[in-house]
C-alpha positions in Angstrom: -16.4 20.4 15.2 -19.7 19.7 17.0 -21.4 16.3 17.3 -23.1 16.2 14.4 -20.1 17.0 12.3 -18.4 14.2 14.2 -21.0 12.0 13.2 -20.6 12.6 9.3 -16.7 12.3 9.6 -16.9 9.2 11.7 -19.3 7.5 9.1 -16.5 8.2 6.7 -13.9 7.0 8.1 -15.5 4.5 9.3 -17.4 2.8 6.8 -14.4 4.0 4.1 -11.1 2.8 6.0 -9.7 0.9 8.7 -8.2 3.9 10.3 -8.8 4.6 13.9 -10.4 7.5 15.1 -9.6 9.3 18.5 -12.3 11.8 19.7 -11.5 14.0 22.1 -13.7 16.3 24.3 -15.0 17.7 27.6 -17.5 15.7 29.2 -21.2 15.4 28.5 -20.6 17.0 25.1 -21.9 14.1 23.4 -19.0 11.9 22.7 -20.5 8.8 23.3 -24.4 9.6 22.7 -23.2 10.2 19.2 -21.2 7.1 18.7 -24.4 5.2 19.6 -26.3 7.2 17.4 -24.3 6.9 14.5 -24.2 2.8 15.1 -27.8 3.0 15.3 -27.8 4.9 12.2 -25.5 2.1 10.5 -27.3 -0.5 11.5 -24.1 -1.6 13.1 -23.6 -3.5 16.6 -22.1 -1.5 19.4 -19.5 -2.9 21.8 -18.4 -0.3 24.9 -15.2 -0.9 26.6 -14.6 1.5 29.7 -11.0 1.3 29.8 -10.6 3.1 33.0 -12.1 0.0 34.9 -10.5 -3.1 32.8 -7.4 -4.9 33.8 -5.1 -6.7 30.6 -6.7 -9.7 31.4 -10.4 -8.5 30.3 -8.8 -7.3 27.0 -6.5 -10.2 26.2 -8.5 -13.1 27.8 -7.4 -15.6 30.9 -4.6 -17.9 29.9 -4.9 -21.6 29.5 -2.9 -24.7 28.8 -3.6 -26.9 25.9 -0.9 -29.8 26.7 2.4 -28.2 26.3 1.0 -24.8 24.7 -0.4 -21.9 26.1 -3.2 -19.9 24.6 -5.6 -17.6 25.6 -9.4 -17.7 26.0 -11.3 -14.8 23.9 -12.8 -12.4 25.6 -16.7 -12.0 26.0 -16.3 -8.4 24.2 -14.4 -9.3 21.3 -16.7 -9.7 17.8 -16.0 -13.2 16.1 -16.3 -13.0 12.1 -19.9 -14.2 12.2 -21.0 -11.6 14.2 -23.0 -8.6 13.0 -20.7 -5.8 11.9 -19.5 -3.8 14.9 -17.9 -0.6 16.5 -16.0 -1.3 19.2 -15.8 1.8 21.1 -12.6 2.1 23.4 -14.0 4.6 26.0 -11.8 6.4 28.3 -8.4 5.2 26.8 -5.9 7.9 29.0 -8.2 6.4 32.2 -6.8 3.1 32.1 -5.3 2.7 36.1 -2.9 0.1 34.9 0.0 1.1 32.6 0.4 -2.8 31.6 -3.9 -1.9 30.4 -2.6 0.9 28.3 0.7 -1.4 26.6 -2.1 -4.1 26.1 -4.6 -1.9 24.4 -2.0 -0.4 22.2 -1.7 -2.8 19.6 -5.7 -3.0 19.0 -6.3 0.8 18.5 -3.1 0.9 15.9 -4.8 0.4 12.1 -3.7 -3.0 10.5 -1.2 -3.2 7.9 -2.1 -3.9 4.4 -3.3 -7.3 4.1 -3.7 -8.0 8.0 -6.1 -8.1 10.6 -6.2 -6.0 13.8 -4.6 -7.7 16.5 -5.2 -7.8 19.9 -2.1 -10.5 21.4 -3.6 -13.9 19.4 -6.7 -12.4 19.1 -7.4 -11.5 15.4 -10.3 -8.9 14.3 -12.7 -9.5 11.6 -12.1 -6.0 9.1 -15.5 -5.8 8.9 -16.2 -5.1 12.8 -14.3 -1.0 13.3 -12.8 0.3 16.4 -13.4 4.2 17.8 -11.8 5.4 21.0 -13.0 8.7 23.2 -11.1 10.6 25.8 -10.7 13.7 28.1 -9.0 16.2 27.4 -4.9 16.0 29.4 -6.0 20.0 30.6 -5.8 19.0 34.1 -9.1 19.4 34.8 -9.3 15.4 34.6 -8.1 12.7 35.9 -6.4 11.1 33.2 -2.9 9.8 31.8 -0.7 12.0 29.3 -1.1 9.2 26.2 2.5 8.1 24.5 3.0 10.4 21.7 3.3 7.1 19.4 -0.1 6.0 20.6 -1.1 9.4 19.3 0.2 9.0 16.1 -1.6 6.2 15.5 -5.3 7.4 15.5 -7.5 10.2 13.9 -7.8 12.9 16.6 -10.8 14.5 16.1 -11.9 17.4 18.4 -16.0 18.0 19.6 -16.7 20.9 21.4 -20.3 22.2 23.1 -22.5 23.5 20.2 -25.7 25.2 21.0 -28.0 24.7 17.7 -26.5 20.9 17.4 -27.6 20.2 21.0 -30.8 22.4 20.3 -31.6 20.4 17.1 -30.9 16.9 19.4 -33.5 18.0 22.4 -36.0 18.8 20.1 -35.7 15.0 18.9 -35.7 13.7 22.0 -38.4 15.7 23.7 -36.8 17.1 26.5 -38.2 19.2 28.8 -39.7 22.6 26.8 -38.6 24.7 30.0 -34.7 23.3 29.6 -34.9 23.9 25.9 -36.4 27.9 26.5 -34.0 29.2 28.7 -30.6 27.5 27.1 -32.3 28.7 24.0 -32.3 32.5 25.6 -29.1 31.3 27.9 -26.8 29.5 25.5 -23.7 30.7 27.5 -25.3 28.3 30.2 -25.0 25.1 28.1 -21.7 24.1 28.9 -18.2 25.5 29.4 -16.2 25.5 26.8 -12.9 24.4 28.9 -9.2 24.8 28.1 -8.4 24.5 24.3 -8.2 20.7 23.1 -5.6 20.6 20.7 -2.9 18.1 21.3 -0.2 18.9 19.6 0.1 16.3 16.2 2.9 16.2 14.7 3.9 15.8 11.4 5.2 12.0 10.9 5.7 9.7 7.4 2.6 7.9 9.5 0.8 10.8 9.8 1.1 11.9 5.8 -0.1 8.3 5.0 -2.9 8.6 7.3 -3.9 11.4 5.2 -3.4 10.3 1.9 -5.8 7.2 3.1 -8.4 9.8 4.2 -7.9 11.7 0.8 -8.2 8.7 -1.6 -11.2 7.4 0.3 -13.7 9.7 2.1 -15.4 12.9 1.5 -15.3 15.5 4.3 -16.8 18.8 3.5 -14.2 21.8 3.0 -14.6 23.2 6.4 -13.6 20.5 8.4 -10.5 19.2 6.3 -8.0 21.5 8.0 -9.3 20.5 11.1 -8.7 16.9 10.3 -5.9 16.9 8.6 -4.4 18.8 11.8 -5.3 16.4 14.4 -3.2 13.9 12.1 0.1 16.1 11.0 -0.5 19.3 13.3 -2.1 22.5 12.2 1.1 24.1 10.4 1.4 21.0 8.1 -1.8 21.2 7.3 -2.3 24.7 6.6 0.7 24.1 4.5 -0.2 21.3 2.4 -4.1 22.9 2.1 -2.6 25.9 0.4 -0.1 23.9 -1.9 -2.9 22.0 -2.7 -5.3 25.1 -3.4 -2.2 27.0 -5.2 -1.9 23.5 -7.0 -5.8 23.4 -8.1 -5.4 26.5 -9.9 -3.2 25.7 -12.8 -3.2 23.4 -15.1 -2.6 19.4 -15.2 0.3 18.6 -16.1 0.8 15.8 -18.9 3.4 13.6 -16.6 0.3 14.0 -14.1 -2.0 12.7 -16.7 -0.1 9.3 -17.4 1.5 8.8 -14.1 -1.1 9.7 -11.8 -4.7 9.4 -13.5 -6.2 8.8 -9.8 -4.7 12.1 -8.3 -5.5 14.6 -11.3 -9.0 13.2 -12.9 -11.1 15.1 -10.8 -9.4 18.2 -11.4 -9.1 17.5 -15.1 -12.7 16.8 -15.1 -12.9 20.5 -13.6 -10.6 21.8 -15.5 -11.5 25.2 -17.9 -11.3 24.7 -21.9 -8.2 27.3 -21.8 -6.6 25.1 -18.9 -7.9 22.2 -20.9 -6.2 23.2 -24.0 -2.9 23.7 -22.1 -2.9 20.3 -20.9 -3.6 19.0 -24.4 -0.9 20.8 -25.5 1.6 19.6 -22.8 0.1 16.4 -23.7 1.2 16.8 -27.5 4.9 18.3 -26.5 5.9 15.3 -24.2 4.4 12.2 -26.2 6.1 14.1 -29.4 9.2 14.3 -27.2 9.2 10.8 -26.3 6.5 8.6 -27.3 7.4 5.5 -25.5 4.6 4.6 -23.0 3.9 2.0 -20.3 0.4 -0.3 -20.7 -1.0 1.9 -17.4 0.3 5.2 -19.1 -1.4 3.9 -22.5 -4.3 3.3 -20.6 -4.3 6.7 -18.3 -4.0 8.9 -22.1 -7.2 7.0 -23.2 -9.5 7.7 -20.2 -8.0 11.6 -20.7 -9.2 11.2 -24.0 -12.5 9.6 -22.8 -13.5 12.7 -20.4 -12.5 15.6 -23.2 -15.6 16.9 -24.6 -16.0 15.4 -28.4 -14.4 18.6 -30.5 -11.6 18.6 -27.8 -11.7 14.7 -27.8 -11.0 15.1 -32.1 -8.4 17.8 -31.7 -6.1 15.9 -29.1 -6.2 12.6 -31.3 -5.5 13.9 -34.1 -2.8 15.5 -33.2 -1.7 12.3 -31.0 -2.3 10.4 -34.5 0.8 12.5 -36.1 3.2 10.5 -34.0 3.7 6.7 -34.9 4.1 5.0 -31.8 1.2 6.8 -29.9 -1.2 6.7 -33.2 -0.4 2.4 -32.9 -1.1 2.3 -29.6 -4.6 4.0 -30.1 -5.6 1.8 -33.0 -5.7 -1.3 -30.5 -9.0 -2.7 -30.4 -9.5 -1.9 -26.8 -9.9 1.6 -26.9 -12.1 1.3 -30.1 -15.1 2.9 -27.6 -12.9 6.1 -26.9 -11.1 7.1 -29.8 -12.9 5.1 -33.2 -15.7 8.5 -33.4 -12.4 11.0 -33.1 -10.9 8.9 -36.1 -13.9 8.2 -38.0 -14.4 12.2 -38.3 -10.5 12.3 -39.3 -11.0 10.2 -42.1 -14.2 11.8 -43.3 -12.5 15.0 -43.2 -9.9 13.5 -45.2 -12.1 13.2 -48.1 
């Protein structure tokens, strides 16, 4: 992806989750002039940590004593909860000289779990303030540390590369020089090297396929750049795999076990869904609840908000259908579903005349 593509995934995931994302590129692609940008854009506070010149004592604070306890002082860096919100950009991570920097900074880059904090030693995060780390490339052609293949597993890895019309589009805004811009603009080759391939080998982990589902229940990425996400998370066969079940898996109809147990996965697609495909999942629909009518409150609720999306002569065919079975047809009289299925029932009972 080039910067500006970075920029619009990056605003995702960072405004949408509290994962971490890991961009990698060559230097002076624009790593770091977009993560200011993009901060600017926010309106967001931005914090730079060069790794490659910080010791464990500048990320976890100086020790003191308290009596007979030990804490530690916080660290002029670190974003207390009355601070403006803030990206913390961890610059340079496989530069850190000191392998006891790298163990340190491992536990901050990791996403908190549900209901925590992020965590650096006693040090606890605000969730509002987000952390982004960059690095080089481990081609050779730096001078930089092979990163811990857990430490890997733990971020977004997202890959830039040299773009000409995205860096063409950003000189023009800044007014650089019109002589520059004219000859890259007849030279593009001349812009930057490319470099060795950047891809650094994800692999597919029960981490990993979390990772994604988070990135798949809360942000939008547009179409072309979801494989290359998803393979800096799981590794490009899993996610070539799991894009083409889940294009295979567009194609057919919803399934009525998908419609109670699942509404959040399948409404979209039902939403999308053709009147022939429509009319096979109101028929599935009919089959199972005749089969065996007993439903949960959440499934109760999930076959009303189906009904709520059908267009109104679908909406009338599925209930009164639905109404034919006891259990179901009690469950639809309550009182609070009266705004989804009282029209279908009203036109029942005048028809019934």
């Amino acid at each position: 992806m080039n910067v500006e593509q970075m920029k619009a995934v990056l605003r995702e995931i960072l405004t949408k989750t509290d994962l971490t994302p890991c961009v990698v590129g060559h230097r002076g692609v624009g790593k770091t002039a977009g993560i200011i940008q993009l901060c600017r854009d926010l309106g967001r506070r931005y914090v730079p940590l060069r790794l490659g010149q910080m010791e464990v004592g500048d990320l976890v604070g100086i020790p003191y004593r308290d009596e007979d306890v030990m804490h530690w002082s916080r660290p002029c860096w670190w974003p207390t909860d009355i601070d403006p919100e803030t990206v913390i950009h961890c610059d340079e991570l496989n530069r850190a000289q000191q392998e006891d920097t790298l163990q340190a900074i491992f536990q901050f880059v990791e996403p908190p779990a549900e209901g925590k904090r992020r965590a650096l030693h006693v040090h606890k995060l605000h969730p509002k303030h987000k952390v982004v780390v960059t690095i080089n490339p481990p081609d050779g052609t730096y001078q930089v540390a092979t990163l811990d293949r857990a430490l890997i597993d733990r971020m977004v890895m997202l890959y830039v590369e040299t773009d000409y019309h995205c860096w063409a589009g950003y000189a023009a805004a800044r007014e650089l020089d019109p002589g520059v811009r004219h000859f890259l603009a007849a030279n593009s080759a001349f812009l930057a090297s490319q470099g060795s391939p950047l891809q650094m080998d994800a692999e597919p982990t029960e981490r990993g396929w979390e990772m994604v589902s988070i990135l798949r229940k809360n942000c939008r990425f547009p179409k072309d750049l979801e494989m290359e996400i998803h393979a800096g998370i799981v590794g490009t066969e899993a996610a070539i795999a799991f894009l083409r079940w889940c294009a295979d898996n567009a194609r057919r109809p919803v399934t009525a076990a998908e419609v109670l147990n699942g509404w959040d996965d399948v409404c979209n697609r039902l939403e999308a869904q053709r009147d022939d495909m429509q009319a096979v999942t109101m028929g599935d629909m009919v089959t199972t609840l005749a089969a065996d009518p007993t439903l949960t409150r959440e499934q109760e609720e999930n076959l009303v908000r189906y009904i709520d999306i059908l267009p109104r002569d679908m909406r009338f065919g599925l209930v009164k259908s639905l109404l034919r079975i006891p259990s179901i047809a009690q469950a639809l009289s309550r009182d609070d579903y009266d705004a989804v299925v009282l029209d279908a029932i009203r036109q029942i009972s005048a028809d019934a005349r």
